[in-house]
N, C-alpha and C positions, 0 to 999 in steps of 0.2 A: 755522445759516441766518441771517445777519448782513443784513438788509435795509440798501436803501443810507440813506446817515444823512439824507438830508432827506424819505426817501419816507414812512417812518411818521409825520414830522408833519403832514401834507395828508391821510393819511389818516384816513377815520372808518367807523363802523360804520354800514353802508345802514339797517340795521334802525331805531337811533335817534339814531343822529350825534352818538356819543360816541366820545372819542377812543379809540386801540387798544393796547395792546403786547404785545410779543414777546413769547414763552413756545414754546419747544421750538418745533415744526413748525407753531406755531400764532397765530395772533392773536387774543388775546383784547378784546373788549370792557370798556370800565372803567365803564361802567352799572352804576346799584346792582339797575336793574330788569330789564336786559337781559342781559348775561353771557357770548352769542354767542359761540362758538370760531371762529374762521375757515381754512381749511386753508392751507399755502403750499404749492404744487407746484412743484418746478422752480425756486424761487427767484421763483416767480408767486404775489402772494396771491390768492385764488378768493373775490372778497368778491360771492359769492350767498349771499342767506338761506335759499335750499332748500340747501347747500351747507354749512352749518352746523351746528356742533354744539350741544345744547342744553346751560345748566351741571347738574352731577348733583345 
């Protein structure tokens, strides 16, 4: 799932607007406090916080 090269750096995390990266189908949050999974669907990230995965 290769997002386009300039989209993940504008992107951040709703929850506390820390920056994000790739991992498998997913966007993780880089908060030490926060952790957020985010789903990609379709090549779409789904950056809701009901939407999200919590870290285990």
């Amino acid at each position: 799932m290769a997002l386009e090269a300039g989209l993940l750096e504008i992107l951040a995390c709703p929850a506390c607007h820390s920056p994000l990266e790739e991992q498998d189908t997913e966007l993780v949050c880089t908060g030490q406090d926060c952790g957020l999974s985010y789903p990609v669907r379709d090549g779409i990230p789904v950056l809701l916080v009901d939407e999200a995965r919590r870290p285990a």
